[in-house]
C-alpha positions in Angstrom: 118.2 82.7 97.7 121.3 80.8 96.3 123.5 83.1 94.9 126.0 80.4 93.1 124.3 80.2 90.0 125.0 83.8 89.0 129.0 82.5 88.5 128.4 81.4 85.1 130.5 83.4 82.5 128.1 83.8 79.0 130.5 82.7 76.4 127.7 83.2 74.0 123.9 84.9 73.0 121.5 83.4 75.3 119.1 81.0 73.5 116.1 83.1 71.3 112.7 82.0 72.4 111.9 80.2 69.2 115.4 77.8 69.7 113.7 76.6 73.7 111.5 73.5 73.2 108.4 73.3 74.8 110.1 70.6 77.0 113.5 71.5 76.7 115.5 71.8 80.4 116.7 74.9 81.0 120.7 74.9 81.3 123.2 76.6 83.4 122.6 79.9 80.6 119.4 80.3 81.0 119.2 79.6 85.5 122.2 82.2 85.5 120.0 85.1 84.1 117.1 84.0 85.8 118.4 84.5 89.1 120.8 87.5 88.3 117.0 89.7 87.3 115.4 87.7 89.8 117.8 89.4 92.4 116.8 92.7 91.8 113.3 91.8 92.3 114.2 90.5 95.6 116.4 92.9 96.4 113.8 95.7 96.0 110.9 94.3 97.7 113.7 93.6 100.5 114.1 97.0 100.5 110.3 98.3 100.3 109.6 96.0 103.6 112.2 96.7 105.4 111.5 100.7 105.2 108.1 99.6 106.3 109.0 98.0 109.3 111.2 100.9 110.4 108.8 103.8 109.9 107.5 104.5 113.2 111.1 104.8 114.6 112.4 106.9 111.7 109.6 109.5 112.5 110.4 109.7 116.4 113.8 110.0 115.6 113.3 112.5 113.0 110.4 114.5 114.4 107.7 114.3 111.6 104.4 113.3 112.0 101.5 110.6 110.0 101.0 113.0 107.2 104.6 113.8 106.6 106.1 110.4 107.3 104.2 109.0 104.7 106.4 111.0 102.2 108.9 108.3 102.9 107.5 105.7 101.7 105.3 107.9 98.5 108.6 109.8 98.1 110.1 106.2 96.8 106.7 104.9 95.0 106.4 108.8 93.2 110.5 108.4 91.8 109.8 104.5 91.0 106.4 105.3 89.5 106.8 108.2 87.6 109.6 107.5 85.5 109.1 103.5 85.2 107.7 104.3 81.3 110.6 105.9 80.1 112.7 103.2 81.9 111.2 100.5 80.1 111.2 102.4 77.0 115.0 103.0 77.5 115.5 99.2 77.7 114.0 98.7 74.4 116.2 101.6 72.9 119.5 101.6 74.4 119.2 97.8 75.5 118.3 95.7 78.6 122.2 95.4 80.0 123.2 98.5 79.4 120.1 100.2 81.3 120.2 97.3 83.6 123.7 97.9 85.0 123.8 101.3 85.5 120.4 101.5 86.9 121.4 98.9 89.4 125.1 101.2 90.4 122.9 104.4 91.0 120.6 102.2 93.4 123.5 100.8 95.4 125.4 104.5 95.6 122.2 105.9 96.8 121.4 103.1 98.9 124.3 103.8 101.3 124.5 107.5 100.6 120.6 107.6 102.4 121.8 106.1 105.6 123.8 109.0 106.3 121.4 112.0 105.8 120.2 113.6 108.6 116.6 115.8 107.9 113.2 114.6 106.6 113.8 116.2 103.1 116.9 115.0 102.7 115.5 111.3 103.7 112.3 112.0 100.8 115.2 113.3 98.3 116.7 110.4 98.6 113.9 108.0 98.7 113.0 109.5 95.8 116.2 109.1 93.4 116.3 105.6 94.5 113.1 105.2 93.2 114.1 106.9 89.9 117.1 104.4 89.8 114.7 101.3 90.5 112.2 102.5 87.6 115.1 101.6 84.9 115.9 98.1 86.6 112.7 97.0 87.1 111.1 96.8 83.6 114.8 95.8 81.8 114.7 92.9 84.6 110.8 91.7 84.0 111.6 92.3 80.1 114.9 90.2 80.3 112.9 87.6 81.4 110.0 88.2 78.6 112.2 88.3 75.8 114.7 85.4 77.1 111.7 82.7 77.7 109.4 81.8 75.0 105.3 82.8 76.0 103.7 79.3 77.4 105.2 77.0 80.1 108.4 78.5 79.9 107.5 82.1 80.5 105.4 81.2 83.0 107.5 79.1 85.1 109.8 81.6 85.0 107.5 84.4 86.1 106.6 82.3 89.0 109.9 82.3 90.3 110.8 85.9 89.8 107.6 86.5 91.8 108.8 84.0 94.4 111.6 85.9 94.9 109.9 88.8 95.4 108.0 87.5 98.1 111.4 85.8 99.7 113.2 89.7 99.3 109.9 90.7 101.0 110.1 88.3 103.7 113.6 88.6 104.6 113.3 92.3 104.6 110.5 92.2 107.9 112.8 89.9 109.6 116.3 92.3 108.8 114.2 95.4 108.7 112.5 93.9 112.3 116.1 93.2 113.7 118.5 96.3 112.5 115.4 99.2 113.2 116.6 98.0 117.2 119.7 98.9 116.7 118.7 101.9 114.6 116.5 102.6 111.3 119.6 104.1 109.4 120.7 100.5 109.1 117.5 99.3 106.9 118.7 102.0 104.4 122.3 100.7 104.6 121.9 97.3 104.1 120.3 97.1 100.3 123.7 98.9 99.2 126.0 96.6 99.3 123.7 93.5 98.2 123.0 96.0 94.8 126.5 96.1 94.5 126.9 91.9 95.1 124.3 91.8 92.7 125.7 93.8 89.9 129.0 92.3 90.0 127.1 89.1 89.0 125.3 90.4 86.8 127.9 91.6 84.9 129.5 88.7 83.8 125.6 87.2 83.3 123.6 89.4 81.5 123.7 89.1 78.1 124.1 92.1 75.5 120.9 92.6 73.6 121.1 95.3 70.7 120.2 99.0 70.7 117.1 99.6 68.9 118.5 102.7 66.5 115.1 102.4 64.2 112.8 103.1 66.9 114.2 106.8 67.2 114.7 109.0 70.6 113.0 109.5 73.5 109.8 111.2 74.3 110.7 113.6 77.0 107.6 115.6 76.5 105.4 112.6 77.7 107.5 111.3 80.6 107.6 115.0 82.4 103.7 115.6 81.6 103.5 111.9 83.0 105.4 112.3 86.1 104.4 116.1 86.6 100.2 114.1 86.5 101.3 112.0 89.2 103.1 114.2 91.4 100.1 116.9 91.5 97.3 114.3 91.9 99.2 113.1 94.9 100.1 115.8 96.4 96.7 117.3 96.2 95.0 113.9 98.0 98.2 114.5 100.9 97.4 117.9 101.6 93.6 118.6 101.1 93.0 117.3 105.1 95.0 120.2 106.0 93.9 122.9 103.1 90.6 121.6 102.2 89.1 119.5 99.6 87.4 122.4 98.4 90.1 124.8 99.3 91.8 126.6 95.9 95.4 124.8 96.4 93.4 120.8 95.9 91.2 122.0 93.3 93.8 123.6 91.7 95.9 120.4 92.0 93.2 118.2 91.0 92.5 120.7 88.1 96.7 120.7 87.0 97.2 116.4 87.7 93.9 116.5 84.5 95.4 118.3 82.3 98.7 116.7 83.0 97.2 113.7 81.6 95.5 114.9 78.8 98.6 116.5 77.5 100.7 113.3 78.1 97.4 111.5 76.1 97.7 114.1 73.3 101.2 114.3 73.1 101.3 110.2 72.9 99.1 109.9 70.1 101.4 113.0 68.1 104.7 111.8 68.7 106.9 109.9 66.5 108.2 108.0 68.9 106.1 108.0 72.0 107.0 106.9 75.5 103.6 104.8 75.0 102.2 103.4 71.9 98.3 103.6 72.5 97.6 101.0 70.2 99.6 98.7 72.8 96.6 99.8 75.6 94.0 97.4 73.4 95.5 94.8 74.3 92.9 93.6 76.8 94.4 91.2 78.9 97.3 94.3 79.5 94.4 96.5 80.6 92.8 94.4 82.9 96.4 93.2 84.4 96.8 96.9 85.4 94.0 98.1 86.8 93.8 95.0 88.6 97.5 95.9 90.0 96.9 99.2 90.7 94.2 98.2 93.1 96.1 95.4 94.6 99.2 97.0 95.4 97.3 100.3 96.6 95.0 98.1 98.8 98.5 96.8 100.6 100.9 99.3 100.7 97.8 101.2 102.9 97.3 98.4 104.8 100.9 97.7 105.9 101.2 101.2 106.8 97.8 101.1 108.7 99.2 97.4 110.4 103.1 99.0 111.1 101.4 101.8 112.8 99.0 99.8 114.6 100.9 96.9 115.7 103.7 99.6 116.9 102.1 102.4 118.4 99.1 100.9 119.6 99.7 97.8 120.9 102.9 98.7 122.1 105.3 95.8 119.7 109.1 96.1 118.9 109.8 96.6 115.3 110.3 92.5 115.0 107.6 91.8 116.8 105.8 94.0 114.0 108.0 92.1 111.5 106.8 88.4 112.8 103.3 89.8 112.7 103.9 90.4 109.0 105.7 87.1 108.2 102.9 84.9 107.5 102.2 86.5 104.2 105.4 86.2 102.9 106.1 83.3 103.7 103.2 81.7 101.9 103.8 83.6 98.7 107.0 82.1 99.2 105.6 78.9 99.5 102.9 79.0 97.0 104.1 81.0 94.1 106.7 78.1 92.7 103.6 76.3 91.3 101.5 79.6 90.1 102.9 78.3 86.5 101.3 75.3 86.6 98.0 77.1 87.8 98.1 79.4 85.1 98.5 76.4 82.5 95.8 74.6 83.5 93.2 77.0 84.9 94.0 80.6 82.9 95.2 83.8 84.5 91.7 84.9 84.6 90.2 82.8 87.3 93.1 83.1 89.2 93.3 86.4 89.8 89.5 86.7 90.5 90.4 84.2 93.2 93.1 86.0 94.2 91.0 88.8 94.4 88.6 87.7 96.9 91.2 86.2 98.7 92.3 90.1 99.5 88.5 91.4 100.0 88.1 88.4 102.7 91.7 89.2 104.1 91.0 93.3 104.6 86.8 92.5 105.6 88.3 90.5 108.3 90.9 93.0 108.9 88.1 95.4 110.3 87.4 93.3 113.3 91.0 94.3 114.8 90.7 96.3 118.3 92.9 97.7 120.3 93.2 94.8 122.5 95.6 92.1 121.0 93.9 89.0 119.2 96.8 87.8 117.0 95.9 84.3 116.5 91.9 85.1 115.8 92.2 87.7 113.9 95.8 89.4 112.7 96.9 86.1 111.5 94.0 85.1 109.3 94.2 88.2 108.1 97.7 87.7 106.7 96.9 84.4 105.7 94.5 85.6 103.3 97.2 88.1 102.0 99.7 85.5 101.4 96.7 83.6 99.3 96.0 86.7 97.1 99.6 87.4 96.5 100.9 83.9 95.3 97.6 83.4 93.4 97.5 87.0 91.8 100.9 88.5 91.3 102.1 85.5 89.1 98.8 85.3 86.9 99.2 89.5 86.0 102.8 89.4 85.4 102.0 86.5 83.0 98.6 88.2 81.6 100.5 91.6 81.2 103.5 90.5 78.9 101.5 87.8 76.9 100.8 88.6 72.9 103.4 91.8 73.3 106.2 91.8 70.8 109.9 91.5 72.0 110.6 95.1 71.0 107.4 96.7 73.3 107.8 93.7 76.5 110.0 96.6 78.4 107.1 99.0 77.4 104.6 96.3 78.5 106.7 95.8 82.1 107.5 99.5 82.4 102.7 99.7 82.3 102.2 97.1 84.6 104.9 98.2 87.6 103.4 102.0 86.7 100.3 100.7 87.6 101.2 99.1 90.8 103.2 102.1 92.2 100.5 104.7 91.0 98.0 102.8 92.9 100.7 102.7 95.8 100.9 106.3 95.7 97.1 107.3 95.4 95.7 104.8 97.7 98.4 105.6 100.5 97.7 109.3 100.2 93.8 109.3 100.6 94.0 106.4 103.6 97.1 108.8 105.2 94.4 111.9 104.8 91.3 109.9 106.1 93.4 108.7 109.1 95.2 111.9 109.8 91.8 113.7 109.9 90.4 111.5 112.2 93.3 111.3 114.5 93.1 115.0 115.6 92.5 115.7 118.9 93.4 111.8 119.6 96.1 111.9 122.4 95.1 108.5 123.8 97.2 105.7 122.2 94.0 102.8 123.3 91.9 105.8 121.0 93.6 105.9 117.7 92.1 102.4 116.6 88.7 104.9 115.8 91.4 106.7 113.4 93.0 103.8 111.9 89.5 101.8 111.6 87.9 104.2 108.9 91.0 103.9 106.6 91.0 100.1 107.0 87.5 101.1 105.7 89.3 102.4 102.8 91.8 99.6 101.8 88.6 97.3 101.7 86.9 99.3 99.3 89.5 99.3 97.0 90.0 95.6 97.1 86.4 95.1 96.8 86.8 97.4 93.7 89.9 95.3 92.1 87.0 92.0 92.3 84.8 94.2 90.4 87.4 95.5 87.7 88.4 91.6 87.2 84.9 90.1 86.9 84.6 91.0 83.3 87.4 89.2 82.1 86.8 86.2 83.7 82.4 86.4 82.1 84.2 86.9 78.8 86.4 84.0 78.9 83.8 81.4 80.3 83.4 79.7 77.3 87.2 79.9 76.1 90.4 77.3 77.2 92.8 78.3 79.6 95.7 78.3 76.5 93.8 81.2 75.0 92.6 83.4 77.7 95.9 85.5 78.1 96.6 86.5 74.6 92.7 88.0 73.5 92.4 90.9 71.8 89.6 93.0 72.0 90.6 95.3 68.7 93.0 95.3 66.0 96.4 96.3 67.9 96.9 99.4 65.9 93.4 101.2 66.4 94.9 103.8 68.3 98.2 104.5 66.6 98.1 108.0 64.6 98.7 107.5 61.3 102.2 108.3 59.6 
């Protein structure tokens, strides 16, 4: 990614979306803050990839098995998840720089400071409050973008890039994360650090101010602990119930504590004043299908890559680049592909798209359970990833666009803030039940040749859930049949305010 662009100085407010032309170019303004919020994106799925690549070396470095390792990667996807509503909410209220910036200083700090530590908690601690730092620049970056391009051609070309740069951070970050983990993992942690800090000194001088929003009151702290608190329980219980039972007293009990978690957050969202979620933004239907179609999508990968790290590492017996080549293909082709998503979207709807992209994934993970123990790259590894790519650069860029669309400017950070909740929720949930199913059928497995019989049943798993995500999009796509493509993303199922308690 070109960096150069980020130089320009903002003499002035950035354009509104009603003063952009249908076919207006875009000038050196409006490129500059593109690719200064397009960095982060890159810079955190650079990140994400390149912790992935170095997992199996971190936990025979560190001494911790499946189960526990794991908490590396959920420790990141609980902090990121958890708190992403409030941090989109807090770019609405204090404004998108201000939350942007420091957001993106705490990230870099804690970037380097986790390259030092030296014990497994330590490592999850600090996973964790980068994750918490990445929940406030995510949604003031996606809702920079909403709220600086007008909804239409605009908006979407410019979703298709962020998401191309996404996949490019993701791509890079197998190939570093591939190369540094051989000269040690603690340099995947290092390396986002100082590229934050590049980042934010461009982003600086680029990103314009947008105004506090002092009539939409204070925060709703009640909701985003009950919210968080939901999330950590529920996954907590699913990690541990291999080892205390499903029906044991500590994963009911968790089970029981992450439902009641929610129904407070629900309760106390419909009472407050000023809630960390407006419910009446929920029947908004193309937003609800964009995040349970998200959830499933990025739950379905994050498994798999873990599943494929594992496998391709310990099994066959491949260096941590060899691991990263293996995983190349898909990025690459989201790279590729995802420039011209826009276009898609304009002339086909986000709709089909993403029930293409959808059984793009269920062919890519159905194929998936045909991988042995004996290598078969080119037959079967590389189709699969293939088929990832498709899903990705087809998908990703249709929900982004289907998520934000009919939202006003004040609620797009709330809007962003759902959608990246969704993913990293799914992330969390569908990591921790294919972790369990594998880790229970490991035991007693000594035998590297024999652990494909443990891996198989949670590749079992990932498909399911992809299979599910076809499901969940069907519906959309039957409803919208008989409408245009300009008219699928902004439907409404009820008036907007349904749900809102009354004054």
């Amino acid at each position: 990614m070109h960096m150069h662009g980020m130089l320009y100085v903002m003499t002035s407010a950035p354009p509104t979306p009603s003063s952009i032309a249908p076919d207006q170019r875009w000038d050196s303004r409006l490129w500059a803050i593109l690719l200064v919020v397009c960095g982060v994106i890159f810079l955190d799925a650079l990140d994400v990839s390149m912790v992935g690549m170095s997992l199996p070396s971190i936990g025979s470095d560190l001494g911790v098995d499946i189960s526990s390792l794991q908490w590396v990667v959920t420790g990141y996807v609980l902090g990121y998840g958890g708190l992403l509503l409030l941090g989109g909410r807090t770019a609405d209220l204090l404004g998108r720089r201000r939350v942007f910036l420091v957001a993106l200083g705490v990230f870099a700090v804690v970037s380097m400071l986790s390259a030092v530590v030296s014990s497994p908690e330590l490592l999850v601690a600090a996973r964790f409050v980068k994750g918490l730092a990445a929940a406030f620049t995510a949604p003031a970056a996606l809702s920079i973008i909403t709220t600086t391009f007008p909804e239409g051609t605009h908006r979407n070309r410019a979703l298709s890039i962020f998401t191309t740069c996404g996949a490019s951070g993701f791509s890079m970050g197998l190939i570093f994360g591939g190369l540094l983990t051989e000269f040690g993992w603690r340099w995947t942690f290092l390396l986002p650090g100082p590229v934050a800090l590049l980042i934010l000194l461009f982003a600086i001088r680029t990103i314009p101010n947008s105004p506090r929003d002092d009539a939409a009151g204070g925060y709703d702290f009640p909701g985003a602990i009950s919210v968080t608190a939901a999330m950590l329980a529920l996954v907590y219980a699913v990690v541990g119930a291999p080892q205390a039972g499903w029906v044991s007293a500590q994963t009911v009990g968790l089970f029981a504590l992450a439902a009641v978690l929610l129904v407070t957050f629900v309760l106390v969202e419909r009472r407050s004043s000023h809630p960390l979620v407006r419910l009446g933004i929920l029947t908004l239907a193309p937003l609800r299908r964009a995040n349970l179609a998200i959830l499933v999508v990025f739950g379905a990968y994050i498994a798999f890559q873990f599943i494929g790290t594992l496998y391709m590492q310990t099994l066959l017996g491949w260096s941590s680049f060899e691991t990263a080549l293996g995983f190349l293909p898909a990025g690459l082709l989201v790279a590729v592909l995802s420039p011209n998503a826009g276009k898609l979207a304009d002339r086909i709807g986000t709709g089909r798209m993403i029930v293409l992209g959808m059984s793009m994934f269920v062919a890519a993970y159905a194929l998936a359970l045909r991988i042995g123990s004996e290598p078969a790259y080119l037959s079967t590894v590389l189709p699969t990833m293939l088929l990832v790519g498709l899903g990705f650069a087809i998908t990703f860029p249709a929900l982004n666009i289907q998520a934000t669309a009919g939202v006003e400017d004040h609620e797009q950070g709330l809007a962003s803030g759902l959608l990246s909740t969704s993913a990293q929720v799914g992330g969390a949930i569908v990591l921790a039940v294919v972790t369990a199913v594998i880790d229970s059928q490991s035991r007693g497995i000594t035998a590297p040749t024999e652990m494909m019989s443990a891996y198989r049943p949670g590749l079992f798993v990932v498909a399911g859930v992809a299979l599910l995500g076809l499901l969940v999009s069907l519906p959309g796509l039957i409803r919208r049949s008989a409408e245009s493509p300009a008219t699928d993303a902004g439907e409404l199922d009820e008036p907007l305010d349904e749900l809102t308690p009354a004054a």
